[in-house]
C-alpha positions in Angstrom: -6.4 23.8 -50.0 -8.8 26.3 -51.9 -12.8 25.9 -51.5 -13.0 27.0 -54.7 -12.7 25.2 -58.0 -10.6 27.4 -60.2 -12.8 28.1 -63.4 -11.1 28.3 -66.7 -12.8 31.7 -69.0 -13.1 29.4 -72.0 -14.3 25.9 -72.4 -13.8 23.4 -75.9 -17.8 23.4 -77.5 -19.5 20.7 -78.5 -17.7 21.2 -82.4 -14.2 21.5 -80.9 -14.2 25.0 -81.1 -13.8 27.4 -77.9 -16.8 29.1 -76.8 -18.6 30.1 -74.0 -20.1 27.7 -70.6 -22.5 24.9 -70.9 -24.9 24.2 -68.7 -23.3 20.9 -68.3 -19.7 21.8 -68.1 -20.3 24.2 -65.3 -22.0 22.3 -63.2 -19.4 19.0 -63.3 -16.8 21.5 -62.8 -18.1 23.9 -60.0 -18.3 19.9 -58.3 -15.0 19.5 -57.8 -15.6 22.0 -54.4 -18.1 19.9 -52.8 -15.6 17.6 -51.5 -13.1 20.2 -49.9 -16.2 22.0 -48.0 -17.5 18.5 -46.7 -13.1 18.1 -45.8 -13.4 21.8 -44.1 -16.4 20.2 -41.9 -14.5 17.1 -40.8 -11.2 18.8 -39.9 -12.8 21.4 -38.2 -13.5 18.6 -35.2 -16.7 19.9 -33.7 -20.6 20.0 -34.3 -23.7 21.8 -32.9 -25.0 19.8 -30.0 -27.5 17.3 -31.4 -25.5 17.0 -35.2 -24.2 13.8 -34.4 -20.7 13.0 -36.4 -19.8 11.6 -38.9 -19.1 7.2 -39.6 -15.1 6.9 -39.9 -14.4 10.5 -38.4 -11.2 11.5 -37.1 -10.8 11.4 -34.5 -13.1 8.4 -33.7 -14.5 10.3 -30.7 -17.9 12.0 -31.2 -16.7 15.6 -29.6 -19.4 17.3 -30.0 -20.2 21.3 -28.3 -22.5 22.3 -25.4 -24.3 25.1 -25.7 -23.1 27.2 -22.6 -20.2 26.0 -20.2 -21.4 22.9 -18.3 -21.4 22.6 -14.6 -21.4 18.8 -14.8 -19.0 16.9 -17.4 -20.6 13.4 -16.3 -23.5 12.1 -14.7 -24.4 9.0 -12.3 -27.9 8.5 -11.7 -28.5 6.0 -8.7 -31.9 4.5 -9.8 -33.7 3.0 -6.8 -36.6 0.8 -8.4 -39.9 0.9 -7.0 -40.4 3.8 -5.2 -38.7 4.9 -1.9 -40.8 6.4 1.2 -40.2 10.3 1.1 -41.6 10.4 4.9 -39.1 7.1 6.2 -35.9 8.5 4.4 -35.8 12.6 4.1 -39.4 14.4 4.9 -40.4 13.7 8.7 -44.0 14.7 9.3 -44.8 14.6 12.5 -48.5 15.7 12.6 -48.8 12.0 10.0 -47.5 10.5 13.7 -50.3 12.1 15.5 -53.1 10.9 12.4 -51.2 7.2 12.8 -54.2 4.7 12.4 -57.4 7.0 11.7 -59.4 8.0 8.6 -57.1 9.9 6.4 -58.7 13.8 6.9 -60.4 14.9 3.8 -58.8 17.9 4.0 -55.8 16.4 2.1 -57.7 14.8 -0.8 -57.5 12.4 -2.5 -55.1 9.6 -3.0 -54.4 8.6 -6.8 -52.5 5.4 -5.9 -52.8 1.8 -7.6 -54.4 -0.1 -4.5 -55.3 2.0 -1.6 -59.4 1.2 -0.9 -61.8 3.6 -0.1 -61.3 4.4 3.1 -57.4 5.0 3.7 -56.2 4.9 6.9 -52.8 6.7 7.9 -49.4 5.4 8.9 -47.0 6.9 10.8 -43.3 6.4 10.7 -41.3 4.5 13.1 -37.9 5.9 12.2 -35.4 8.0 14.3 -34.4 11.0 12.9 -31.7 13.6 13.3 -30.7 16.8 11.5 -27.2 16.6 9.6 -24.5 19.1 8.5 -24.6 22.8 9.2 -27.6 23.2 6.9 -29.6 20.7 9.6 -30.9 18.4 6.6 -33.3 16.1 8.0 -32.3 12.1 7.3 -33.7 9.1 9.0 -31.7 6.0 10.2 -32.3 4.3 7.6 -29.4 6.0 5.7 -26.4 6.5 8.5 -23.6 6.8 5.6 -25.2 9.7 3.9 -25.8 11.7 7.3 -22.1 13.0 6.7 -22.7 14.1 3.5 -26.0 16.2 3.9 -23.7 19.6 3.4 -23.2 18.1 -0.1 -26.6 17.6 -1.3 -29.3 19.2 -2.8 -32.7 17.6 -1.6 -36.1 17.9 -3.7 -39.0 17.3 -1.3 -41.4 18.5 -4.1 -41.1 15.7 -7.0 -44.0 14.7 -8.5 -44.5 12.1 -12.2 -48.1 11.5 -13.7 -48.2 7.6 -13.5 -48.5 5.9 -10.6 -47.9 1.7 -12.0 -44.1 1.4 -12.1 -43.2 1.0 -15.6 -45.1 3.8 -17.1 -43.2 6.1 -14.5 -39.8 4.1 -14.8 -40.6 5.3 -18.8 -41.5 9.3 -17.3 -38.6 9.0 -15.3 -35.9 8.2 -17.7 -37.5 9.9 -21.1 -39.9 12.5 -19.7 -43.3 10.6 -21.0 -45.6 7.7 -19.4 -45.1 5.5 -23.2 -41.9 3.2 -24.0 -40.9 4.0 -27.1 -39.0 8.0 -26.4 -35.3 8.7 -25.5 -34.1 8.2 -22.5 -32.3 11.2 -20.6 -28.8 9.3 -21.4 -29.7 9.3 -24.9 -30.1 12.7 -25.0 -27.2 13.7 -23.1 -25.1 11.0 -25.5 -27.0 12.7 -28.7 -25.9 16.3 -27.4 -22.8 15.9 -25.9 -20.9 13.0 -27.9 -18.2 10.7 -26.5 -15.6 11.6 -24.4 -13.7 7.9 -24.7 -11.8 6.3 -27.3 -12.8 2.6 -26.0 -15.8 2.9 -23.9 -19.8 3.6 -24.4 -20.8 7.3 -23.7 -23.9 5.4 -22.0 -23.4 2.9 -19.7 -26.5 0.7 -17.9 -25.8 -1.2 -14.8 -28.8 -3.2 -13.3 -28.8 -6.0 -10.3 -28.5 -9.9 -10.5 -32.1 -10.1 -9.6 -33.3 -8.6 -12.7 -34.2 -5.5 -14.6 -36.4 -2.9 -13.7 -40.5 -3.9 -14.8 -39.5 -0.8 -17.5 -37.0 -3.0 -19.1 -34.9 -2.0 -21.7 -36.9 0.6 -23.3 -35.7 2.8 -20.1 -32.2 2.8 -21.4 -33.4 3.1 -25.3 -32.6 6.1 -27.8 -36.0 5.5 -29.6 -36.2 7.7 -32.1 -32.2 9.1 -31.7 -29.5 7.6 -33.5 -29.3 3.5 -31.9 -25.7 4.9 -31.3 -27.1 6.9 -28.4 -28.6 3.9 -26.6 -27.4 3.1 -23.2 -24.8 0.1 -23.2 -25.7 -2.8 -20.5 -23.2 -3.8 -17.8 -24.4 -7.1 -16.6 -23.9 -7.6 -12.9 -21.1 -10.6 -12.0 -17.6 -11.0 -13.2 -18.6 -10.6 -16.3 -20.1 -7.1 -16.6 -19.4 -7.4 -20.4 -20.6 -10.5 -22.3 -18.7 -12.0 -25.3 -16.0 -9.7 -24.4 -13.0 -12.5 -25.1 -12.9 -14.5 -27.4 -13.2 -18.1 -26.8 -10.4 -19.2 -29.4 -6.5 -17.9 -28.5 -5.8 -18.1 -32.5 -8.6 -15.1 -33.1 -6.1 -12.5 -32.1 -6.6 -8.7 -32.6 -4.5 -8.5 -35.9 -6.9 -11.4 -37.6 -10.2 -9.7 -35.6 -9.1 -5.9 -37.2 -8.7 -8.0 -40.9 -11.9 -9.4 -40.4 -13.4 -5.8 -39.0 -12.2 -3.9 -41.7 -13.9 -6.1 -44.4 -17.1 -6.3 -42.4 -17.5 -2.5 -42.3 -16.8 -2.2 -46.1 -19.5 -4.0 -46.7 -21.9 -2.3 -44.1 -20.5 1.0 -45.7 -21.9 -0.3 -49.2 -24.9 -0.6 -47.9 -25.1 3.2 -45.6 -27.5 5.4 -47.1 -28.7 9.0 -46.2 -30.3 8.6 -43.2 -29.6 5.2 -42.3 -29.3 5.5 -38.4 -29.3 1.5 -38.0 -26.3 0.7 -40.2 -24.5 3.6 -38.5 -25.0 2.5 -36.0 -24.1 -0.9 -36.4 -20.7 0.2 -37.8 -19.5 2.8 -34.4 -20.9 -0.4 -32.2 -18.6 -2.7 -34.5 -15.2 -0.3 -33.5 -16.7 0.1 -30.4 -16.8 -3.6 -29.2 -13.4 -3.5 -30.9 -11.6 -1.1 -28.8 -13.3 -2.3 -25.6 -11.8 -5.2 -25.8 -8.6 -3.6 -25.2 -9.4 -1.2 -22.2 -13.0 -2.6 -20.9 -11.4 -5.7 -18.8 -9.3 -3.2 -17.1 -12.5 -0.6 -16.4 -14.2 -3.2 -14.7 -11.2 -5.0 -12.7 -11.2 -3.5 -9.3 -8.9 -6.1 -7.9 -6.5 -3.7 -8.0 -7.9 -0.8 -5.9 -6.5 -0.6 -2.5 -7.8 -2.3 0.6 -8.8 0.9 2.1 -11.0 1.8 -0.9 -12.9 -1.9 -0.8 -13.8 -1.7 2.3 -15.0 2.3 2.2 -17.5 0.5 0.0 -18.5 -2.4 2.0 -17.4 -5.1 -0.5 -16.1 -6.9 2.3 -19.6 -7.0 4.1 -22.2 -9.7 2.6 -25.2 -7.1 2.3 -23.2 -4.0 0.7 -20.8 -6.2 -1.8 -22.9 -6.5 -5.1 -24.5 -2.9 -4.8 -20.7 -1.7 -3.5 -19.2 -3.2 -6.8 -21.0 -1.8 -9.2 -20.5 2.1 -7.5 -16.9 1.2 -7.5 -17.2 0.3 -11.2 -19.0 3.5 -12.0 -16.3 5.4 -10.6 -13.8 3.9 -12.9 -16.3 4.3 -15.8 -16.2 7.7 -15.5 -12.6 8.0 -14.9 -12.1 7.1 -18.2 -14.4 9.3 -20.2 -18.1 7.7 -19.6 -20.2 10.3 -19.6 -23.6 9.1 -18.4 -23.8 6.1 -16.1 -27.3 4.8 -14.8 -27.2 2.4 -12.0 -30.0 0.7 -10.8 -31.1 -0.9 -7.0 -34.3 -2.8 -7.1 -35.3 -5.3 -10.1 -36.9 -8.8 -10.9 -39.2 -9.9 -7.8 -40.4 -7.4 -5.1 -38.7 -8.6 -2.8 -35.0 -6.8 -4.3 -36.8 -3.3 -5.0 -38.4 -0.4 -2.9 -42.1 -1.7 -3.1 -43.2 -1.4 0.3 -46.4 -2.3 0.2 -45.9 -5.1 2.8 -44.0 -3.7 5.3 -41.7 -0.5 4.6 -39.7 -1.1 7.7 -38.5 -4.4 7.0 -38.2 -3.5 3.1 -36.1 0.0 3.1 -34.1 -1.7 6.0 -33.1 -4.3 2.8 -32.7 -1.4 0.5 -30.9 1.1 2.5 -28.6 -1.7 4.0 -27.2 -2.8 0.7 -27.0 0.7 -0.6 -26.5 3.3 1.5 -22.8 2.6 2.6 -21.6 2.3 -1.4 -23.2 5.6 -2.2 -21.8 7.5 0.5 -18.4 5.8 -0.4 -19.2 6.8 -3.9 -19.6 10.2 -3.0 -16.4 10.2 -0.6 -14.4 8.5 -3.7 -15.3 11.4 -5.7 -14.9 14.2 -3.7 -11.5 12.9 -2.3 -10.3 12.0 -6.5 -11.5 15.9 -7.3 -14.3 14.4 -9.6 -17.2 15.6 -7.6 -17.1 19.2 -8.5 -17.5 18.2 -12.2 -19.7 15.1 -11.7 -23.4 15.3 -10.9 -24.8 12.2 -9.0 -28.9 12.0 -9.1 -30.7 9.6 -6.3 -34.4 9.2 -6.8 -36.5 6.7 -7.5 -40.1 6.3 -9.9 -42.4 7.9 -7.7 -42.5 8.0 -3.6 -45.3 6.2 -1.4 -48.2 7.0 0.2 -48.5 8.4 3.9 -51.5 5.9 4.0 -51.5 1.9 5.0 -51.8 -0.3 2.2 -55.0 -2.8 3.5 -54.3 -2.5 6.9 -50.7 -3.3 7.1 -47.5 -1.5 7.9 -46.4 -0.8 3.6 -47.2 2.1 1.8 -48.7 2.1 -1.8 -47.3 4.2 -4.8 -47.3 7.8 -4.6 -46.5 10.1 -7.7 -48.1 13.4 -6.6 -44.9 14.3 -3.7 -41.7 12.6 -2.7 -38.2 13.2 -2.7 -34.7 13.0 -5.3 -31.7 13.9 -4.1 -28.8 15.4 -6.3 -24.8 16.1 -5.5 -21.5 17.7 -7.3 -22.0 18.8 -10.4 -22.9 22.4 -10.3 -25.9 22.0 -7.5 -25.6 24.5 -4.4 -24.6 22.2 -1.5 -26.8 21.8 1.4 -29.6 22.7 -0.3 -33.4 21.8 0.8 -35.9 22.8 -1.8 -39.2 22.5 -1.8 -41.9 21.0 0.5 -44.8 18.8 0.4 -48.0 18.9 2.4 -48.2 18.0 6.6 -48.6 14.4 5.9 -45.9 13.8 2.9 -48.7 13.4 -0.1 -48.9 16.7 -2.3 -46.3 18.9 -3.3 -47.5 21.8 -2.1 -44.4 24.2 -2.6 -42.0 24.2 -5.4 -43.1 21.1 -7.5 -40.5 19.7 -9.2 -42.2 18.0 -12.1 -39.7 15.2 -14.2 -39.9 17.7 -16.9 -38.2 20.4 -14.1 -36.1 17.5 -13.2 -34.8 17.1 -16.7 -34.6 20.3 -17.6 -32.3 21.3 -15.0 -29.9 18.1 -15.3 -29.3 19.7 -19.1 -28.9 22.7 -17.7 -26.5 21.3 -15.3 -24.7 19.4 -18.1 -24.6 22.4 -20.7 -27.2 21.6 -22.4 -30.2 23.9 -22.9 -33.7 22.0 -22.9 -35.5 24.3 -25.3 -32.6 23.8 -27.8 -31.7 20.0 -28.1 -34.0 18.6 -29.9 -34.4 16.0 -32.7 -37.1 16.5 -36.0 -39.3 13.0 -36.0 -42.4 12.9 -37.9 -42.7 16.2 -38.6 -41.7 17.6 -35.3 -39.0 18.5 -32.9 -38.8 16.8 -30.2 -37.4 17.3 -26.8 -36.7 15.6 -23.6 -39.3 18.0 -21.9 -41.7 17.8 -24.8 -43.7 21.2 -24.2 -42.8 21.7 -20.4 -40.1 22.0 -17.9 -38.2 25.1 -16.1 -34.9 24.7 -14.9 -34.9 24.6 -10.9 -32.5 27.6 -10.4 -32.5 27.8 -6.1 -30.8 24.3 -6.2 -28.2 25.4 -8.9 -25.4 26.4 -7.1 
């Protein structure tokens, strides 16, 4: 087909006659083009990252381009809510031991916590630890699972956020600012990268039976992105996907794809430039539609071997719930999810990482019920050859404080030092970067700001940070707003 209109030399005048162009004439004829070139854009299958696609595309999949070959074709981010104890998990400090119940030395500064009083006192750890692996990572016993996977990692001791009150960092954490209201990093991965599946979200959302994290939903939201690019929630249960059936045998797919079709030709009437709700609201429409073809088998691990269930735990009480949703998230991404956030810790403080009781008895909890399921994630992976292309982030809000909180044996929140943990996915294995002060409280080598964090999980997923952004209200935003460098010693 030509892309351009062939132009007759003469025209009929306004008196019959033939004589030269109008004005008018020219213009409804050079039209004819316009639909061809907008054809030529839809054929050719493939956007800038960011362009979005277009409602009703072929084919329905948003394949969109990265903007240099991507280490990482998927991510998992294990979200521990709450805030886990750098110096109890991966950063021993054994001169905190020899400060254990005296005046925190002002030599270290000060402590910008939310409840630590004026005169902090410091508290050792009780843990055993051991070094792991030929690079001799240093892990407590609080995580025996991951001790055999310490050659895969890459370990940040040097993170730091700017909030301290969990859902203001829960916010920083996911969308690189302390305010609800800004994509999340899943958004913009979704918004850069597309779909890779026919029948399942790009952004998927899995939090515990307890509850939520205090962030809520505006930690998995696209704000100001297309609504398409919000994260999906997977409720926990046997029922990750609510409303998935319906409830009446008679409402089969043939009468559900009649009734589909004259819904969205009604919502297409109504699609105007710009309208990023109603487009959305048509792709979730298809969306819910093909799920409920493949979904109920995505989520059905009654069919993965014995040997597999129990590498997970989901034969053990403590490990089962936490076990099945990793197990889930490896079949998500099996089939084309690109970005899957998991969350431990949610509704009272009892199920999250809040130590401020007693961090012993509390990352004892924590660790028990997920440290077997990610090292069997991380096994799963490797073993399927879907490590190498699939980066896994551990990390929670912010760390805790090498303080007592009020005397007892918990920790208060910590934002200025702690440590994330990432694996697969284009990171150099057995990795330790960074380092925090003698006592775990300051980043004092290598800080690893969220926007760093960010930055270099784009990187790691093709994506540069500088370059995706979206125009709203005048400006283009970005994940990293005005900050962020990409941490190149962990990349491998």
């Amino acid at each position: 087909m030509s892309l351009n209109p062939v132009l007759p030399s003469r025209c009929p005048g306004p008196t019959g006659g033939v004589t030269g162009w109008s004005r008018r004439r020219f213009l409804e004829t050079a039209g004819h083009g316009f639909g061809a070139l907008a054809l030529s854009q839809l054929l050719a299958g493939a956007a800038s990252p960011g362009a979005g696609a277009a409602v009703g595309s072929t084919p329905s999949v948003d394949r969109l381009r990265a903007h240099f070959p991507a280490r990482a074709k998927r991510c998992i981010f294990l979200f521990m809510v709450g805030g886990p104890s750098q110096m109890d998990l991966f950063d021993p400090k054994p001169v905190l031991n020899t400060l254990h119940g005296k005046r925190l030395p002002e030599s270290f500064g000060t402590i910008n916590s939310q409840f630590i009083e004026n005169d902090p006192i410091c508290l050792g750890t009780s843990r055993r630890w051991g070094r792991y692996g030929q690079c001799g990572m240093d892990m407590s016993d609080l995580v025996p699972h991951l001790h055999q996977h310490a050659d895969k990692l890459a370990l940040i001791r040097s993170c730091a956020v700017d909030s301290v009150v969990h859902a203001p960092a829960h916010y920083q954490m996911n969308s690189g600012r302390v305010f609800m209201g800004h994509p999340s990093l899943g958004s913009w991965v979704t918004y850069g990268l597309g779909n890779e599946s026919e029948n399942l979200p790009a952004f998927v959302v899995m939090a515990q039976p307890q509850g939520t994290p205090e962030g809520g939903a505006p930690c998995w939201s696209s704000g100001f992105l297309p609504a398409s690019c919000q994260g999906t929630l997977f409720r926990p249960g046997s029922s990750p996907i609510v409303n998935l059936a319906s409830a009446d045998p008679g409402f089969d797919r043939p009468r559900q794809r009649r009734i589909l079709d004259y819904a969205q030709q009604l919502n297409r009437r109504q699609l105007g430039p710009g309208d990023g709700e109603m487009e959305a609201r048509i792709k979730s429409y298809e969306l819910a539609f093909r799920m409920q073809a493949e979904a109920p088998e995505a989520v059905d691990i009654s069919r993965e071997s014995a040997e597999t269930r129990a590498l997970y735990g989901l034969d053990k009480p403590a490990t089962a719930e936490f076990a099945t949703r990793c197990l889930i998230t490896r079949r998500l991404i099996e089939r084309g999810v690109r970005f899957v956030q998991l969350y431990s810790g949610g509704g009272p403080v009892a199920w999250q990482w809040d130590a401020h009781d007693d961090v012993n008895a509390n990352h004892e909890r924590m660790c028990g019920a997920t440290d077997q399921p990610v090292a069997a994630l991380l096994t799963d992976l490797h073993r399927r050859g879907l490590l190498d292309d699939t980066l896994v982030i551990w990390g929670g809000e912010f760390g805790r404080t090498p303080v007592s909180q009020k005397g007892s044996r918990g920790r208060d929140h910590n934002a200025t030092g702690f440590s994330m943990w990432m694996a697969g996915g284009g990171v150099r294995p057995g990795t330790i970067y960074g380092a925090t002060d003698e006592i775990g409280l300051h980043a004092v080598q290598g800080r690893a700001h969220i926007n760093d964090l960010h930055a270099t999980i784009l990187h790691l997923m093709g994506l540069d940070h500088l370059r995706l952004t979206h125009l709203h209200s005048g400006r283009d935003e970005r994940l990293t707003d005005v900050a962020g460098e990409v941490i190149r010693p962990i990349l491998g």
